[in-house]
Residue, then its C-alpha position, 0 to 999 in steps of 0.5 A: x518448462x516441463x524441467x522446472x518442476x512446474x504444473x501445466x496450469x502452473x507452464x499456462x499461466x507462465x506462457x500467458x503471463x509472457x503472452x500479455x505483458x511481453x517480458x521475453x525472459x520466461x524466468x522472470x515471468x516464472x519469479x512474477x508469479x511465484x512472488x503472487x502466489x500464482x494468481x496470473x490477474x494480480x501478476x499482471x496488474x503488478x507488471x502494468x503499476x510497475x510500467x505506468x510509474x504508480x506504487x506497488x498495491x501488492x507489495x508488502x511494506x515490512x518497515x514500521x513508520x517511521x516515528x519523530x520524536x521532536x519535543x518542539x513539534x509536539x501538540x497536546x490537547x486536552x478536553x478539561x477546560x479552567x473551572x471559572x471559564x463560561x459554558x453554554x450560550x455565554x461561551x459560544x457568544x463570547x468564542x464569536x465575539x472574539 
């Protein structure tokens, strides 16, 4: 690991990440971590999301929503109410009564 340029803590967490999720291929465990800026609890939780089928926490969503434009579908609410219609008491009794 020493030739791959990597720090020991950077060889440690390498070696306990492989220790703890037993992924054999010490560069992909090397890829994890560089992908989690080496924070070794995060890495890990990855691994265990990915195994147990749940989405990513971690992983970055740069897509914007996607956004429907459908003029049948649109709702448009509005606070202004006719001017003749009743407030108060008389609107509530009248809302119930209906």
């Amino acid at each position: 690991m020493e030739g791959d340029g990597l720090t020991n803590d950077q060889t440690e967490k390498v070696l306990q990440f492989q220790d703890l999720t037993g992924i054999e291929d010490i560069n992909i465990c090397r890829d994890v971590l560089i992908r989690h800026q080496w924070d070794l609890e995060v890495a890990i939780q990855e691994q265990l999301n990915i195994r147990e089928g749940r989405p990513s926490m971690y992983a970055a969503n740069d897509r914007a929503p996607q956004v429907i434009n459908d003029r049948f579908l649109q709702h448009i609410f509005t606070n202004s109410r006719p001017d003749n219609s009743p407030t108060g008491l008389t609107a509530t009794l009248r809302y119930f009564s209906v």
